[in-house]
C-alpha positions as CSV (number, residue, x, y, z in Angstrom):
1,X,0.0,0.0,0.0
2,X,2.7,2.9,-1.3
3,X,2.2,6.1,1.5
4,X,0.0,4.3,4.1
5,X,0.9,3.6,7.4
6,X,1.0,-0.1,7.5
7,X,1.6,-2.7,9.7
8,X,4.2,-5.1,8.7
9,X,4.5,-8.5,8.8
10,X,6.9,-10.4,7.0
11,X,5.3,-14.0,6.2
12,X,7.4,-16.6,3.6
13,X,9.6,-13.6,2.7
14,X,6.7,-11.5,1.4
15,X,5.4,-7.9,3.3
16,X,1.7,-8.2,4.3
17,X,0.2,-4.4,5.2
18,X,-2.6,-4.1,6.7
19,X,-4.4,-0.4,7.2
20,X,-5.3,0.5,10.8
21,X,-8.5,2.1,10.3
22,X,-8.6,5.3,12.6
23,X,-11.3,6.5,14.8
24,X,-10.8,10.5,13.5
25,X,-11.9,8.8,9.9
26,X,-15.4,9.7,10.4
27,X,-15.2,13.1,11.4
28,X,-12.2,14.3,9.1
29,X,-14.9,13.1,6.3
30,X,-17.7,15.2,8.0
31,X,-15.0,17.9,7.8
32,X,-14.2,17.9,4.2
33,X,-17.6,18.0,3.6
34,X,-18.4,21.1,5.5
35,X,-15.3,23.1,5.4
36,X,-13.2,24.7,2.0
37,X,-9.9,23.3,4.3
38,X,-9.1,21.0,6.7
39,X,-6.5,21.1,8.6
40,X,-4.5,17.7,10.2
41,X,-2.2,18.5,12.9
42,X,-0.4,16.5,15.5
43,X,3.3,14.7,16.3
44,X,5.9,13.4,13.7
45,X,4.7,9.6,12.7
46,X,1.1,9.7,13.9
47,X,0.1,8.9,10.5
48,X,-1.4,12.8,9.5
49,X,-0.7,12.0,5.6
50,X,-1.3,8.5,5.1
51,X,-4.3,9.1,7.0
52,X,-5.5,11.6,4.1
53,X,-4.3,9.9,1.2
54,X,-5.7,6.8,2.8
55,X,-9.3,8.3,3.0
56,X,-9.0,11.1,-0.3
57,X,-7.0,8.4,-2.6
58,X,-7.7,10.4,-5.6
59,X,-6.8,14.0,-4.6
60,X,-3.3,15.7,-5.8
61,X,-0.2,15.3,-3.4
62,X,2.0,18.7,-2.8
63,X,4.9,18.1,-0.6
64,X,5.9,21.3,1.1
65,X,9.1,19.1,3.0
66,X,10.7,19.5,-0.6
67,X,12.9,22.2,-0.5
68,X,11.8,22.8,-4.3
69,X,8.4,23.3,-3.7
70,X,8.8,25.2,-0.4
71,X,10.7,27.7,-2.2
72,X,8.4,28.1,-5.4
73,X,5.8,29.6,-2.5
74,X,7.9,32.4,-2.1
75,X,8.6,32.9,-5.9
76,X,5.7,31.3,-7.7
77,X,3.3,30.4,-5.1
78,X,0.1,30.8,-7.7
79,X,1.7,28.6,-10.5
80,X,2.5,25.7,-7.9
81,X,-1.1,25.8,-6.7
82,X,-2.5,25.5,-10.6
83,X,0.1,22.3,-11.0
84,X,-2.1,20.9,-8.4
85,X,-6.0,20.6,-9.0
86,X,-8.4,20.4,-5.7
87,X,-8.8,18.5,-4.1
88,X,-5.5,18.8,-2.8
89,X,-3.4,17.4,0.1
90,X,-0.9,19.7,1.1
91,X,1.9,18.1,3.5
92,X,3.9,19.8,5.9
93,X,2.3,23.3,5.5
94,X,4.6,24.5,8.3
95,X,7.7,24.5,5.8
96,X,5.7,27.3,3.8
97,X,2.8,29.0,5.5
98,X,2.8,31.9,3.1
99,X,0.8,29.5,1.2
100,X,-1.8,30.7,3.4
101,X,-3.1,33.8,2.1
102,X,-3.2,32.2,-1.4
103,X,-5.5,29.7,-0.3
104,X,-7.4,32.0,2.0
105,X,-8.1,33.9,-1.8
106,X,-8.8,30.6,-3.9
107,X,-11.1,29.8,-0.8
108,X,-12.9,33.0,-0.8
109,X,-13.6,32.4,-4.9
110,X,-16.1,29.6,-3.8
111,X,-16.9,29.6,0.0
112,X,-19.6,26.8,-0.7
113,X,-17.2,24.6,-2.1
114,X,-16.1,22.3,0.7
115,X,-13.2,19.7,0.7
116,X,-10.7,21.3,-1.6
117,X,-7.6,21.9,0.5
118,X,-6.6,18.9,2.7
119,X,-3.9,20.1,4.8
120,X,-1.1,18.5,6.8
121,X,1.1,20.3,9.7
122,X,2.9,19.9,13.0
123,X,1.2,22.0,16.0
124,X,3.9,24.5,16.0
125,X,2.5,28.2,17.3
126,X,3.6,30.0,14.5
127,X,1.8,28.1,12.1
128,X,-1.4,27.9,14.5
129,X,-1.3,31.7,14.7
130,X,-0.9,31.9,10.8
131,X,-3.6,29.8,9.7
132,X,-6.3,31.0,12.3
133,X,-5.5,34.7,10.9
134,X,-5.6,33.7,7.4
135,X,-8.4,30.6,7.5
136,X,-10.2,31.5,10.2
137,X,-13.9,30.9,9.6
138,X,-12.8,28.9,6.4
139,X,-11.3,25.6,7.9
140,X,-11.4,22.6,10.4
141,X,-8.9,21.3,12.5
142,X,-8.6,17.8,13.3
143,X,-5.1,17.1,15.7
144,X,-4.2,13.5,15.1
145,X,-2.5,11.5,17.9
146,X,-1.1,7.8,17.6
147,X,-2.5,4.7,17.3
148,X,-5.0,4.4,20.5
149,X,-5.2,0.8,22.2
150,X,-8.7,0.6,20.8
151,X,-7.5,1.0,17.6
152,X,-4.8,-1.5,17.7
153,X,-7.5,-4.0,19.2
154,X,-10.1,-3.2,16.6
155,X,-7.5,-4.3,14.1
156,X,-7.0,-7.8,15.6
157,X,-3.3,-6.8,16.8
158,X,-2.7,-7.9,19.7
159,X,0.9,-7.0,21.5
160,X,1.9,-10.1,24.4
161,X,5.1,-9.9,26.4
162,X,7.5,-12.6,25.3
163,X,7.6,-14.9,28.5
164,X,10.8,-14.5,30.7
């Protein structure tokens, strides 16, 4: 399963994953249905992006952790966006959060339109303070933490302590 968060087990020399549904899969649907933007925030590894391309399979993929693409907000910022159709996951939107105010302008276009940015982001304050001045009223935020116990039972894995 290329980008998902899987759980591995090697069987006869072959990788078996498996997704891990989450319980935030329900609501961050509800959210992309009522909001222009939603944003995913939370700790390194908790699964922000697989979750989103797990659940929106067919929307475009901008990685702002490129260095390439981080940069071409600062140059080009409206020309990276058109390379990109909504709906759009945009990963790691703390490497670039100029990137705001363009959305904040291609949201204001078409209020009603709901689920066309899907973003990704660490809970760092700068970025927190940027995107409730430029979104505000315009997006959702959903903060992601790790796999819960109840999520690791629902999915049949069970952890046992080797004996002794």
């Amino acid at each position: 399963m290329r980008g998902a968060k899987c759980v591995r087990a090697v069987l006869s020399a072959r990788c078996v994953c498996m997704w891990i549904g989450r319980d935030a899969e329900v609501l961050l649907r509800r959210m992309a249905k009522q909001f222009p933007a939603v944003l995913v925030t939370g700790a390194r590894q908790t699964g922000k992006t697989s979750l989103l391309r797990h659940l929106f399979p067919k929307a475009s993929y901008l990685s702002l952790d490129l260095p390439a693409n981080a940069e071409a907000v600062q140059t080009a910022a409206e020309r990276l966006l058109d390379r990109y159709p909504p709906p759009v996951i945009i990963d790691e939107i703390q490497y670039a959060p100029a990137l705001l105010r363009h959305l904040k302008i291609r949201i204001d276009e078409d209020r009603k339109r709901a689920g066309r940015y899907l973003l990704t982001g660490s809970q760092v304050f700068a970025l927190m303070q940027g995107v409730s001045e430029s979104l505000a009223g315009r997006y959702a935020l959903l903060n992601l933490y790790t796999l819960s116990h109840t999520e690791l039972l629902a999915a049949g894995r069970r952890t046992a302590v080797a004996p002794g």
